[in-house]
N, C-alpha and C positions, 0 to 999 in steps of 0.2 A: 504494500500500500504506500502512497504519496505521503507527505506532508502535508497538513492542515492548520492556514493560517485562520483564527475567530478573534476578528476584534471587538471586545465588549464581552469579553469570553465569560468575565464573571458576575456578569448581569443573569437575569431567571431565566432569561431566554437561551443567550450566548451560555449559559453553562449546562443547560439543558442538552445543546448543542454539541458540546463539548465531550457531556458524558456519552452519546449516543455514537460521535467518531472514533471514540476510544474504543467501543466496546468494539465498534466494525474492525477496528485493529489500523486507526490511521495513527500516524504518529501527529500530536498536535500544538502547535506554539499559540498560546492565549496572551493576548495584548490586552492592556487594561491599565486605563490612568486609576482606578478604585473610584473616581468620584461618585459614581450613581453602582457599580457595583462592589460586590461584598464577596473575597476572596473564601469565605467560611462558603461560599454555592459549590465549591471546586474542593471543596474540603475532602470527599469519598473518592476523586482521582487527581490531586493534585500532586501524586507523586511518579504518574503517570502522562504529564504532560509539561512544556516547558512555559512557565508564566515569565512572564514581561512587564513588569510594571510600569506602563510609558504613556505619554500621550501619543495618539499616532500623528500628530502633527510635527513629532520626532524625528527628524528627516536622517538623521545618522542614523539610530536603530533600526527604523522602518525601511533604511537602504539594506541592511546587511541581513534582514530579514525576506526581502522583500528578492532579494538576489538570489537564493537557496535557488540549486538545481533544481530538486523537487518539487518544489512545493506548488500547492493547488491553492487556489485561493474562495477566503468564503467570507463575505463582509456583513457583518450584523450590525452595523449600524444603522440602525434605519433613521433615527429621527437626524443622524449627522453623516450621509450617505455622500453626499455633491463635499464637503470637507473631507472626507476621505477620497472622493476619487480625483479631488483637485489636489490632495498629497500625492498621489501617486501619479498622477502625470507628472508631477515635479519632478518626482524621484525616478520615473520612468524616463522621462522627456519624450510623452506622446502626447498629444493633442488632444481637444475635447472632440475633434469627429473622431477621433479615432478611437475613443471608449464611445462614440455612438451616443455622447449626450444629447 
């Protein structure tokens, strides 16, 4: 299996998420500034997944992350979604047509 990036991983939802990749057997990096979520949601697999305590507007981490061979990507942002894919154009240097905004 890939790598799975979830940001917001440790919000009800994103850790839902999270434990549900796991079980499928992906390997998984949780991004999370903690503000709105609550690291104790990831408490039953947090030994089983690499947390990231960061804003994703962390253009350093979210490069070196973001750059993995692997990895598949899965954005749970939803109410901060257009912030997130304007980071990764940044750090991608692609365009808004070309994420089809």
């Amino acid at each position: 299996m890939g790598c799975v990036l979830v940001t917001g991983g440790a919000g009800f939802i994103g850790s839902h998420l999270v434990e549900r990749l796991v079980k499928e057997g992906y390997k998984v990096i949780v991004v999370d500034n903690l503000l709105r979520g609550n690291i104790g949601n990831l408490s039953r697999i947090i030994k089983d997944v690499q947390f990231v305590k960061c804003d994703v507007r962390n253009h350093e981490i979210m490069d070196g992350i973001i750059k993995k061979p692997t990895l598949l990507f899965i954005w749970q942002l939803f109410q901060e979604l257009c912030l997130v894919l304007k980071v990764l154009s940044n750090v991608l240097k692609i365009t808004s047509k070309e994420l089809r905004l």
